[in-house]
C-alpha positions as CSV (number, residue, x, y, z in Angstrom):
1,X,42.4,65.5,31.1
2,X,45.6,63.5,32.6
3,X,46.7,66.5,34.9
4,X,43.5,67.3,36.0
5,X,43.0,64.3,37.0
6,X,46.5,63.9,39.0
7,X,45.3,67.4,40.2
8,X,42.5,65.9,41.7
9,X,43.3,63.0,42.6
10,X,40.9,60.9,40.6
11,X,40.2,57.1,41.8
12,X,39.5,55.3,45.2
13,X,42.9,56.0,46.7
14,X,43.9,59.4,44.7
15,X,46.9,58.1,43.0
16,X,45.6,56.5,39.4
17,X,47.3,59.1,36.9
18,X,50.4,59.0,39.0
19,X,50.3,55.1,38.9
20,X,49.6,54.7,35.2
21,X,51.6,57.2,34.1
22,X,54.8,56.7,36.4
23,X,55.4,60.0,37.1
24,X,53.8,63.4,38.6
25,X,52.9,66.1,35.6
26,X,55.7,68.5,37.9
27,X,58.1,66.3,38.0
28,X,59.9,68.1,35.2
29,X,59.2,69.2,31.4
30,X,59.3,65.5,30.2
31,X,56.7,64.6,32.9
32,X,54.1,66.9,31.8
33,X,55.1,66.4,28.1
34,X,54.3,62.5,28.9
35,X,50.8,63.6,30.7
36,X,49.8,65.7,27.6
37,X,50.9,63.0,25.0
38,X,48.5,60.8,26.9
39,X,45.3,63.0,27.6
40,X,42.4,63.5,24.9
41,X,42.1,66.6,26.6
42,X,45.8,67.9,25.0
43,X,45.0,66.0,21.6
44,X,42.4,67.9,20.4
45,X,41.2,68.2,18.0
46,X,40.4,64.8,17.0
47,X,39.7,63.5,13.4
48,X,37.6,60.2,14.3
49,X,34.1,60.7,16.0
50,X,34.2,60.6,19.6
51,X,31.6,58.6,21.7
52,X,31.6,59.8,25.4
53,X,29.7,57.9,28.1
54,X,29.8,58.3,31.4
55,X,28.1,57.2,34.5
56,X,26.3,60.4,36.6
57,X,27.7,58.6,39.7
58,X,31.2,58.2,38.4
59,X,33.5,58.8,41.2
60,X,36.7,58.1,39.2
61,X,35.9,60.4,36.4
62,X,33.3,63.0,37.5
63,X,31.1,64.1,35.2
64,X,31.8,68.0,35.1
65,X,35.4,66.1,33.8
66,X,33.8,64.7,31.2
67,X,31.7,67.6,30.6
68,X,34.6,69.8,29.7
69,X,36.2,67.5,27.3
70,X,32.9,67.5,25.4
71,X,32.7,71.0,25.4
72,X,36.2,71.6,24.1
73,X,36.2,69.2,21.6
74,X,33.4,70.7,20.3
75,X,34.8,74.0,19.7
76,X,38.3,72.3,18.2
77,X,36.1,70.7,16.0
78,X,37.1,68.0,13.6
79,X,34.8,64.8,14.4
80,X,31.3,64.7,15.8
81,X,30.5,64.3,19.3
82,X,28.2,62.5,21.0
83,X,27.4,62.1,24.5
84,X,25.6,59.5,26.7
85,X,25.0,60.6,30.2
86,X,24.1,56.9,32.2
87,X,22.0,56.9,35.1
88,X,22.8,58.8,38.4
89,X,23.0,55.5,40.0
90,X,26.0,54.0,37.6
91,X,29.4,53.9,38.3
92,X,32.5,54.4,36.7
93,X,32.2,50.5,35.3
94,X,28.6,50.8,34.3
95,X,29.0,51.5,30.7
96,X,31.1,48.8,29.9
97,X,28.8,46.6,32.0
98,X,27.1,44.2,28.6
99,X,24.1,43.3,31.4
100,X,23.6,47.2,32.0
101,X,20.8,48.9,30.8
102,X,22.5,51.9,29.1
103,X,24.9,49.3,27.0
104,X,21.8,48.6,24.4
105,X,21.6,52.7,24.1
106,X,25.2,52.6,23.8
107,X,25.7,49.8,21.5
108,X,22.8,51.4,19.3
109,X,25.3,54.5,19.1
110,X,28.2,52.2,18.1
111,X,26.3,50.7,15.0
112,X,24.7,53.9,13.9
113,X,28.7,55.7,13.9
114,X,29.7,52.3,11.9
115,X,27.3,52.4,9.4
């Protein structure tokens, strides 16, 4: 969710939704328009299964974040969702880390959505 992320000011210095997306979601009816074109959150439902993983420890994208896109798109239904919740100990880079421990378990979920 691209706005409640800017609401919170997700990242290490508070200012990553503002930064990617160039603008505050206030800024005017075109700003928010832009956040909700970019957010998951705002594009539900969605036709393709959805894979989430997410580190417990995630600092940039907190897990009750993550949480609550699972949980609504589950009820807009559409596509499958599955969910890997990583260690306590990983970060937000941790699941894309190949040396990781949780990228077999989520490599194995990969192949078995391909097949």
């Amino acid at each position: 969710d691209m706005v409640a992320a800017y609401d919170r000011k997700l990242s290490d210095e508070g200012d990553a939704a503002k930064l990617y997306m160039k603008c505050a979601p206030g800024d005017s009816e075109e700003a928010l328009a832009k956040y909700h074109a970019a957010s998951p959150m705002h594009r539900l439902p969605i036709r393709v299964p959805i894979l989430l993983v997410s580190g417990s420890g995630d600092k940039d994208v907190p897990m009750d974040l993550v949480e609550s896109y699972r949980d609504a798109a589950t009820i807009a239904g559409g596509a499958p969702v599955d969910f890997i919740a990583c260690d306590p100990s990983s970060d937000h880079y941790t699941p894309v880390n190949a040396t990781s421990t949780e990228w077999l378990q989520i490599r194995r979920a990969i192949d078995a959505a391909l097949v």
